[in-house]
Biopython code that builds the backbone (N, CA, C, O; Angstrom):
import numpy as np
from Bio.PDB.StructureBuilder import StructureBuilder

atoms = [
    (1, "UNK", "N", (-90.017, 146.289, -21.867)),
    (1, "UNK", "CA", (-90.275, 145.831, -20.535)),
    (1, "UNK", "C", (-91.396, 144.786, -20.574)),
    (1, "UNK", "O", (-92.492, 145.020, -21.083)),
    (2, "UNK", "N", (-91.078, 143.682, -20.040)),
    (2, "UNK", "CA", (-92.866, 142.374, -20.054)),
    (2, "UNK", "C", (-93.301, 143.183, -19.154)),
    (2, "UNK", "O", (-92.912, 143.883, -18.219)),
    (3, "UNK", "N", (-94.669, 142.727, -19.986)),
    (3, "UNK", "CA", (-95.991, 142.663, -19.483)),
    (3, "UNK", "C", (-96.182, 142.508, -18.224)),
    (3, "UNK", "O", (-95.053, 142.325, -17.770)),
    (4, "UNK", "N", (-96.976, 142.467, -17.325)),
    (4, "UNK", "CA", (-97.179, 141.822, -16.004)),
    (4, "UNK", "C", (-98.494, 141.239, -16.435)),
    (4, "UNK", "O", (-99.301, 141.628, -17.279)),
    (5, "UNK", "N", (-98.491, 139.953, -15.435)),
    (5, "UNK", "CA", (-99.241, 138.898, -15.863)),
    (5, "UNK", "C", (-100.976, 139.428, -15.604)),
    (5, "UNK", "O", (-101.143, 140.079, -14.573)),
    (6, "UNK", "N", (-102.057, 139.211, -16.359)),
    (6, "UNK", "CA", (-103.071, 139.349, -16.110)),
    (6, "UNK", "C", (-103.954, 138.585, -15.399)),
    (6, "UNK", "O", (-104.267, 137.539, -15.966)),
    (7, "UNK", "N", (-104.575, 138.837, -14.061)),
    (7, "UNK", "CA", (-105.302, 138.484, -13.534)),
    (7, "UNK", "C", (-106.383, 137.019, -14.086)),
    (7, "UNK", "O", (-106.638, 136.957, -15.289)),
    (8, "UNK", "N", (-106.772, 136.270, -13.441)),
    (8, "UNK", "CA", (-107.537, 135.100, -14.578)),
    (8, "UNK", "C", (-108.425, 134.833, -14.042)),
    (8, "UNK", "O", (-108.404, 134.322, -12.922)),
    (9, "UNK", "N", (-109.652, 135.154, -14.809)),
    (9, "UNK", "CA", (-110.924, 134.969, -14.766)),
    (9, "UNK", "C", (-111.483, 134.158, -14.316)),
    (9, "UNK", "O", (-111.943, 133.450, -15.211)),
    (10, "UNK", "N", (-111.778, 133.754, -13.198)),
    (10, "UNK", "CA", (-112.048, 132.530, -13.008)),
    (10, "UNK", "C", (-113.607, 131.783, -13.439)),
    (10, "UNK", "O", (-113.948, 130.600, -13.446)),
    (11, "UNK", "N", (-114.207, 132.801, -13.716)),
    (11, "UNK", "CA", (-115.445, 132.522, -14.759)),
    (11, "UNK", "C", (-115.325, 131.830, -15.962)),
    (11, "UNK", "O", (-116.094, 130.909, -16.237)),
    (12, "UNK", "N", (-114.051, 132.345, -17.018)),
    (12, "UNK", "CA", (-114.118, 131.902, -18.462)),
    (12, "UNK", "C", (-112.429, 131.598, -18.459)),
    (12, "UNK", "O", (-111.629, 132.466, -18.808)),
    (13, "UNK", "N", (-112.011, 130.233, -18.011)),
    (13, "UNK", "CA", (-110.808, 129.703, -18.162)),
    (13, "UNK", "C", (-110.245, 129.076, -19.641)),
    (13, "UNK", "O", (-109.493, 129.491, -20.523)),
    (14, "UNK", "N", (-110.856, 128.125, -19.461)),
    (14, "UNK", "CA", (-110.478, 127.103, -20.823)),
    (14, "UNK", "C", (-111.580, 127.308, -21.667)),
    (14, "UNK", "O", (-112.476, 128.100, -21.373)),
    (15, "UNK", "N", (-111.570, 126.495, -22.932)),
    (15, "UNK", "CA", (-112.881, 126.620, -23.783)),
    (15, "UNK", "C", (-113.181, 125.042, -24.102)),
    (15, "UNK", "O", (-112.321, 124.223, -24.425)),
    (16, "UNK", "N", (-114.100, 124.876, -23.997)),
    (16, "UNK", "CA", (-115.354, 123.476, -23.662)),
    (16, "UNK", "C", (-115.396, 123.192, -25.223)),
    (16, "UNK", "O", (-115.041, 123.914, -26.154)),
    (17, "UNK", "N", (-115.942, 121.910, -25.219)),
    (17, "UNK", "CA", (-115.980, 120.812, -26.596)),
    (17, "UNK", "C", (-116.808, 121.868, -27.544)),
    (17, "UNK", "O", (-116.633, 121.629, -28.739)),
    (18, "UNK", "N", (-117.859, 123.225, -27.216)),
    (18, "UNK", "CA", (-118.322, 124.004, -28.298)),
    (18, "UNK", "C", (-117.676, 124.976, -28.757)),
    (18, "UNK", "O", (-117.856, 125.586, -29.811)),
    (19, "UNK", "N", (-116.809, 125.149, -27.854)),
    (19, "UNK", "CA", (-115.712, 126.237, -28.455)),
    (19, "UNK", "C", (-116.219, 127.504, -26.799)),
    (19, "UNK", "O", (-115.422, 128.416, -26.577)),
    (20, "UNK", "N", (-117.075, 127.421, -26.166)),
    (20, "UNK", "CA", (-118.128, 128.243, -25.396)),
    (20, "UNK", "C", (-116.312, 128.167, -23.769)),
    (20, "UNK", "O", (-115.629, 127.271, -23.274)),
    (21, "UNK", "N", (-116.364, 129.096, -23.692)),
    (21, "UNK", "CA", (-115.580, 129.176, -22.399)),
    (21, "UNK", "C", (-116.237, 128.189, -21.052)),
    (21, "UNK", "O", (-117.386, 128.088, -20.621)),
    (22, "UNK", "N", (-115.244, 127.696, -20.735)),
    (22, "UNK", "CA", (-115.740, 126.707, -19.290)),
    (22, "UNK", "C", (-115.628, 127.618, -17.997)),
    (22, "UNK", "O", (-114.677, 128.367, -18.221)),
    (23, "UNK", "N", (-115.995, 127.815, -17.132)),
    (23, "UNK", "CA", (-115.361, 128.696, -15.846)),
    (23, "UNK", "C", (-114.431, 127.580, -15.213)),
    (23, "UNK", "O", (-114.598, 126.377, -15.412)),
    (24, "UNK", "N", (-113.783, 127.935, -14.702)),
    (24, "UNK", "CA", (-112.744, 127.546, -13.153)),
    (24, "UNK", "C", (-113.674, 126.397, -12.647)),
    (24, "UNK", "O", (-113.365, 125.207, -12.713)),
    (25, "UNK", "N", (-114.781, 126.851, -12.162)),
    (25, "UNK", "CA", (-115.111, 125.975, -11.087)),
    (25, "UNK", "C", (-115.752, 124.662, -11.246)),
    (25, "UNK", "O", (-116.010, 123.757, -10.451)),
    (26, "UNK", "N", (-116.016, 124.903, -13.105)),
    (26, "UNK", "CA", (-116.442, 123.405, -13.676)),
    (26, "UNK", "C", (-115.387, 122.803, -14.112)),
    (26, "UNK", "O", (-115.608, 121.748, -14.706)),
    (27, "UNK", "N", (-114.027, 123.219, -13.984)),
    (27, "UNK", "CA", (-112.841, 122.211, -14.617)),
    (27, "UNK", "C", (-112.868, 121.942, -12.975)),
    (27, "UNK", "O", (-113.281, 120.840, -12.614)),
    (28, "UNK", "N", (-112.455, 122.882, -11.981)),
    (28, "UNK", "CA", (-111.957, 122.124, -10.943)),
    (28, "UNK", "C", (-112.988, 121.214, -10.459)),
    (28, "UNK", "O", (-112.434, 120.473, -9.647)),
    (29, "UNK", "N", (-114.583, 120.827, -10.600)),
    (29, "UNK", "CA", (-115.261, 119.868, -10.522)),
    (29, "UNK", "C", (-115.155, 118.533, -11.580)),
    (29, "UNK", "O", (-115.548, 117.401, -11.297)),
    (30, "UNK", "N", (-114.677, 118.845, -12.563)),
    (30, "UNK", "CA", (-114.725, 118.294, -13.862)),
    (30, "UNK", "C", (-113.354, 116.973, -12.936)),
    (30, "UNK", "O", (-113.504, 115.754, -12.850)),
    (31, "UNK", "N", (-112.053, 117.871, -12.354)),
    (31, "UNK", "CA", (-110.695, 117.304, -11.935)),
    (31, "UNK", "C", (-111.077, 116.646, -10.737)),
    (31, "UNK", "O", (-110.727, 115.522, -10.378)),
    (32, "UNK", "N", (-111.607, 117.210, -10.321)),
    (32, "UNK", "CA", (-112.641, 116.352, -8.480)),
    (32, "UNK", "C", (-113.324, 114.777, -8.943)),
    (32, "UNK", "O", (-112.848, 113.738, -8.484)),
    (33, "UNK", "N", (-114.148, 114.780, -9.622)),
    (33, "UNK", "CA", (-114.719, 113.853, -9.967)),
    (33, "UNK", "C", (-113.684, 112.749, -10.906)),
    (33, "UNK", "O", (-113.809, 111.533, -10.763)),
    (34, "UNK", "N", (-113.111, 113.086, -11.447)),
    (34, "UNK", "CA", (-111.972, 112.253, -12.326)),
    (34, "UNK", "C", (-111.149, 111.514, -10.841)),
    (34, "UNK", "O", (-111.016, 110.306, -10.647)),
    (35, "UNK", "N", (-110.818, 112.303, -10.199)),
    (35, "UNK", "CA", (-109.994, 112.017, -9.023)),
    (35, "UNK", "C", (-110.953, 110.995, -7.868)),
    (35, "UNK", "O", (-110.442, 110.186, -7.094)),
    (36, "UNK", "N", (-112.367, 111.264, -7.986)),
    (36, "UNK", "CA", (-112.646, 110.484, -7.170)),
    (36, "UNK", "C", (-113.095, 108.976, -8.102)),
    (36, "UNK", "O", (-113.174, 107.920, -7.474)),
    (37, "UNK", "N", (-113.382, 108.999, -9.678)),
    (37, "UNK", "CA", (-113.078, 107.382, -10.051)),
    (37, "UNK", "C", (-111.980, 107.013, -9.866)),
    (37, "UNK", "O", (-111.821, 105.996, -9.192)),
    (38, "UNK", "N", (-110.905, 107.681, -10.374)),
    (38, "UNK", "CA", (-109.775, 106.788, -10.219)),
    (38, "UNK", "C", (-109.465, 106.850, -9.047)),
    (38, "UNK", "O", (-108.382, 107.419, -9.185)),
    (39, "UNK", "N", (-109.649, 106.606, -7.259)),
    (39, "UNK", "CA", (-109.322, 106.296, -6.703)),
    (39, "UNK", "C", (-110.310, 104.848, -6.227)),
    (39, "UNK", "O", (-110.034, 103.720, -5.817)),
    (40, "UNK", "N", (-111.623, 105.622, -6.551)),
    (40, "UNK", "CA", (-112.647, 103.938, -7.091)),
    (40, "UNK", "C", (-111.990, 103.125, -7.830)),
    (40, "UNK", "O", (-111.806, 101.966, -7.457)),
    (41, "UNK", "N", (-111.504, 103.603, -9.044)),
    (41, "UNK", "CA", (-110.842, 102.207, -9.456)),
    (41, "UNK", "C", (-109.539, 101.492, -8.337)),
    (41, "UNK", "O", (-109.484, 100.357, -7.863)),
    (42, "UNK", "N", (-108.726, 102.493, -8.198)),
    (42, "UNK", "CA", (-107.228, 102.214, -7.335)),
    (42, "UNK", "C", (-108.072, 101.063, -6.488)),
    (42, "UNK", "O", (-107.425, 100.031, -6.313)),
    (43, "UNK", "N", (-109.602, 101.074, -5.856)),
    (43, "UNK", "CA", (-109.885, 100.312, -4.949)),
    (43, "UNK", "C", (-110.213, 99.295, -5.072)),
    (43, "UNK", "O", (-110.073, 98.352, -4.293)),
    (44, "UNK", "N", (-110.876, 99.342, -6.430)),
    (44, "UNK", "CA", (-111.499, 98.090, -7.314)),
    (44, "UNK", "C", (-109.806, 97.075, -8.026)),
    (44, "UNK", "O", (-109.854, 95.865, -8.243)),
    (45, "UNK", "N", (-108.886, 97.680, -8.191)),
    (45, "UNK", "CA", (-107.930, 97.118, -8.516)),
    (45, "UNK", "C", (-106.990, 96.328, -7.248)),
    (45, "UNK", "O", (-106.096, 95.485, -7.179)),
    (46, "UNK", "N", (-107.526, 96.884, -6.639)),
    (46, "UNK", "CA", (-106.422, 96.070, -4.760)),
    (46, "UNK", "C", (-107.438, 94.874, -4.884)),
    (46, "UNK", "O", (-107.029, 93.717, -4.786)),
    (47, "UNK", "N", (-108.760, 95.160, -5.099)),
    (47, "UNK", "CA", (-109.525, 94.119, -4.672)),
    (47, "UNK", "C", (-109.009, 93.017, -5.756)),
    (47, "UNK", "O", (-108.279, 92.110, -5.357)),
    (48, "UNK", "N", (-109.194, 93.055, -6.427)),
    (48, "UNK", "CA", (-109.466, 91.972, -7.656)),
    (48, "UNK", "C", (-107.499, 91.680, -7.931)),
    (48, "UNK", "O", (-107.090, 90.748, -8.623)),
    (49, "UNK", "N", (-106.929, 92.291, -7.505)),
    (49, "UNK", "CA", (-105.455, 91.829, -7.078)),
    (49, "UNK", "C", (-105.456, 91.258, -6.002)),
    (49, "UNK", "O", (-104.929, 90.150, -6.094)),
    (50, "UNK", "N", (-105.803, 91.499, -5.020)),
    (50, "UNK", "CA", (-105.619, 90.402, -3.671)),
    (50, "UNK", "C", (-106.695, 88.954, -4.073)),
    (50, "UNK", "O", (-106.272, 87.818, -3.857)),
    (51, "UNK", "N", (-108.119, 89.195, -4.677)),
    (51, "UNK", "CA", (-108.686, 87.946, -5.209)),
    (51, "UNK", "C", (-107.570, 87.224, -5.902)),
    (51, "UNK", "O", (-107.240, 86.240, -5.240)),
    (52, "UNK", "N", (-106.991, 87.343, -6.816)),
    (52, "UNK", "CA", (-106.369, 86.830, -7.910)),
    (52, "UNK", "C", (-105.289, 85.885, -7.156)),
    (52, "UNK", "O", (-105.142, 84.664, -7.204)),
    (53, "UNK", "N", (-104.514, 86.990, -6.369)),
    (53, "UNK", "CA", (-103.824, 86.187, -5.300)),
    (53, "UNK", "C", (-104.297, 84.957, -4.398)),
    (53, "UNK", "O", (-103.832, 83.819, -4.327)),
    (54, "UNK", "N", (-105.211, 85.461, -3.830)),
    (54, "UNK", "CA", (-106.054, 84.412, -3.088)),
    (54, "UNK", "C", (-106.184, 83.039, -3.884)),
    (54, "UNK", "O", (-106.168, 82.051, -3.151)),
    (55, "UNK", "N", (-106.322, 82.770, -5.372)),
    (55, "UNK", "CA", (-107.311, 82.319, -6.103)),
    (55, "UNK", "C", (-105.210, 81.636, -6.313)),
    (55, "UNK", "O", (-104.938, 80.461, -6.067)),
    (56, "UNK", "N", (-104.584, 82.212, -6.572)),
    (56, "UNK", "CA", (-103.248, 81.447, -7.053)),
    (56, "UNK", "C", (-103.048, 80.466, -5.927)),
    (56, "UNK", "O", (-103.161, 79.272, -6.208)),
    (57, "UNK", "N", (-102.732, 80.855, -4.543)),
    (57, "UNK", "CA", (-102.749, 80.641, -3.576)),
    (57, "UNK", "C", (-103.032, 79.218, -3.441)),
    (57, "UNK", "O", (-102.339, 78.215, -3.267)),
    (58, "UNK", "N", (-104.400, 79.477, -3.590)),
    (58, "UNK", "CA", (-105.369, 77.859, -3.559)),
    (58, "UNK", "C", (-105.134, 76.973, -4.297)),
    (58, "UNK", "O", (-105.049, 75.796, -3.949)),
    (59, "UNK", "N", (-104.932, 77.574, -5.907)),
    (59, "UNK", "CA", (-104.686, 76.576, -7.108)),
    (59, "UNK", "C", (-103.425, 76.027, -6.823)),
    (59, "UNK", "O", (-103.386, 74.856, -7.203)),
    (60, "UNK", "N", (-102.524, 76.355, -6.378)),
    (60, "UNK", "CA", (-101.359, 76.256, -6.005)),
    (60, "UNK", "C", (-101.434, 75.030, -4.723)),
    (60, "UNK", "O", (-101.228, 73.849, -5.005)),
    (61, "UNK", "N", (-101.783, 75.511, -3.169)),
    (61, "UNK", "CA", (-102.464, 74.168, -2.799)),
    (61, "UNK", "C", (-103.062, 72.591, -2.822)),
    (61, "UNK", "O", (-102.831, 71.519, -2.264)),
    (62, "UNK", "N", (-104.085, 73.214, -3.949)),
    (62, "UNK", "CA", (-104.729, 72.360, -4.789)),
    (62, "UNK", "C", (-103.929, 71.423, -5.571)),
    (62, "UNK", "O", (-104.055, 70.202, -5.479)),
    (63, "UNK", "N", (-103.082, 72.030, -6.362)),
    (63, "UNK", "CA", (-102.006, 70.950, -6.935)),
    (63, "UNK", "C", (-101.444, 70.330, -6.443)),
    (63, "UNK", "O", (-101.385, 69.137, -6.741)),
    (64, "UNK", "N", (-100.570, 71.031, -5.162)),
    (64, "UNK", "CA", (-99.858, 70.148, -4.292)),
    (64, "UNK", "C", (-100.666, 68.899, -3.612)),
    (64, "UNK", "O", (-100.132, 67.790, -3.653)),
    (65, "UNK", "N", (-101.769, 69.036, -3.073)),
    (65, "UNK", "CA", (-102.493, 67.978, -2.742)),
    (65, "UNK", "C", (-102.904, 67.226, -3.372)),
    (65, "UNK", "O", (-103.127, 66.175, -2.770)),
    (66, "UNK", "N", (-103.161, 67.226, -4.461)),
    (66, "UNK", "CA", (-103.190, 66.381, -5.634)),
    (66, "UNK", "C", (-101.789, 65.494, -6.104)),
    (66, "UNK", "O", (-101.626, 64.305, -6.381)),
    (67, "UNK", "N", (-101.114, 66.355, -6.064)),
    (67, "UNK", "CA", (-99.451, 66.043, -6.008)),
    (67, "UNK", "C", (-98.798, 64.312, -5.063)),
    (67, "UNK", "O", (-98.269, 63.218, -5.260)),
    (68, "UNK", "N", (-99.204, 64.963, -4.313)),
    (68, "UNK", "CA", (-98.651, 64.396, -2.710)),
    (68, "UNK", "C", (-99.707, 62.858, -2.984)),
    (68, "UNK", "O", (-99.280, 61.731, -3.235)),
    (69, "UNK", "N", (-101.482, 63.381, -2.799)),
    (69, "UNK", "CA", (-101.938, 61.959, -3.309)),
    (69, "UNK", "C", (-101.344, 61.219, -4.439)),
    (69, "UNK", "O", (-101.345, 60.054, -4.043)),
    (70, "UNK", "N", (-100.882, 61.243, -5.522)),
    (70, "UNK", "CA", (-100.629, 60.810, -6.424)),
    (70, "UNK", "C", (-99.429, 59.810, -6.164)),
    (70, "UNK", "O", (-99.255, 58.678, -6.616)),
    (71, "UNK", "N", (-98.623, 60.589, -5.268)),
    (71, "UNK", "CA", (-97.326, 60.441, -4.690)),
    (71, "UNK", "C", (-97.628, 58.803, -3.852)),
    (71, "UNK", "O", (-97.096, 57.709, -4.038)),
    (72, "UNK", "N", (-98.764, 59.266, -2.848)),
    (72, "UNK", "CA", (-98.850, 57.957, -2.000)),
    (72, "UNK", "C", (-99.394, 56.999, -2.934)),
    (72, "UNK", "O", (-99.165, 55.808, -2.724)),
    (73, "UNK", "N", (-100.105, 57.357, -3.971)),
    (73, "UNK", "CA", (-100.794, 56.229, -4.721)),
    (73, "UNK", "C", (-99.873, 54.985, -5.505)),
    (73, "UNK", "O", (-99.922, 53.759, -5.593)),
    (74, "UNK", "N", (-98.993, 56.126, -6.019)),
    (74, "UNK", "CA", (-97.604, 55.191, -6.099)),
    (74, "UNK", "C", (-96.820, 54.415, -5.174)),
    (74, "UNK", "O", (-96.390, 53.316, -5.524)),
    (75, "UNK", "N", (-96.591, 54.886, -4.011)),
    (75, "UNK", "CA", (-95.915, 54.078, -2.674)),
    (75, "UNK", "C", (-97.149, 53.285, -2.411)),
    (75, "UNK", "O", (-96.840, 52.461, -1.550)),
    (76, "UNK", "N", (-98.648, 53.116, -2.810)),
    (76, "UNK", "CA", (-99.076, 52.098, -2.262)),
    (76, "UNK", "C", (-98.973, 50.827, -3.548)),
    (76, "UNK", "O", (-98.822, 49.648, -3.229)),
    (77, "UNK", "N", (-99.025, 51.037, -4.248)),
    (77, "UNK", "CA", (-98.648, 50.424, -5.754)),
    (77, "UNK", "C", (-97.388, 49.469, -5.437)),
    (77, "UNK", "O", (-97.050, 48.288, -5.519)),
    (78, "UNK", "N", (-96.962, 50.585, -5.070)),
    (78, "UNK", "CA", (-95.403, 49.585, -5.058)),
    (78, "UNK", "C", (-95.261, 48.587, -3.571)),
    (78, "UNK", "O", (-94.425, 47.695, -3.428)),
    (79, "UNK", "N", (-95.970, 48.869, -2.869)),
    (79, "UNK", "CA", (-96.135, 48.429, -1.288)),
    (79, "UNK", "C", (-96.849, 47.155, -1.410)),
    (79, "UNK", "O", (-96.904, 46.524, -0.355)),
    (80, "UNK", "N", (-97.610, 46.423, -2.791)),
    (80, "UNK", "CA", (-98.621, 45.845, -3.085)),
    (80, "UNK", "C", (-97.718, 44.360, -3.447)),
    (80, "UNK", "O", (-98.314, 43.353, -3.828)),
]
sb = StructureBuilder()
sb.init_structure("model")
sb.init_model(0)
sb.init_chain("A")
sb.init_seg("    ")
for serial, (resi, resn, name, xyz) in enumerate(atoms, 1):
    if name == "N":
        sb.init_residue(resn, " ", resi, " ")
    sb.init_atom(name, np.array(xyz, "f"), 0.0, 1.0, " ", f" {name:<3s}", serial, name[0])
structure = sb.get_structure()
């Protein structure tokens, strides 16, 4: 017949980089804090993705207007 499952300690869960048992409530802080950089990053990454965009955007602009002058510089060339 199995076992029935044993109750879990929530004091001495996993065992830590010394081999020393971790409790529960320092992994689930340990998982809290992981969770709150990476949503710092998730935020730091929108940012510096919408910059990047922004920044294509312009260069993109930028050429064209450069473009277009170049364009008339020739129709005045030839207008001459």
């Amino acid at each position: 017949m199995p076992q029935a499952a044993t109750p879990v300690d929530r004091e001495q869960v996993g065992a830590g980089d010394n081999g020393h048992k971790v409790g529960f409530d320092a992994l689930l802080e340990g998982a809290q804090g992981l969770q709150a950089t990476i949503r710092e990053l998730l935020a730091k990454t929108g940012l510096l993705i919408a910059g990047m965009k922004a920044h294509h955007r312009s260069t993109r602009a930028m050429r064209d207007a450069v473009a277009s002058l170049r364009q008339l510089g020739q129709l005045q060339q030839l207008e001459v």
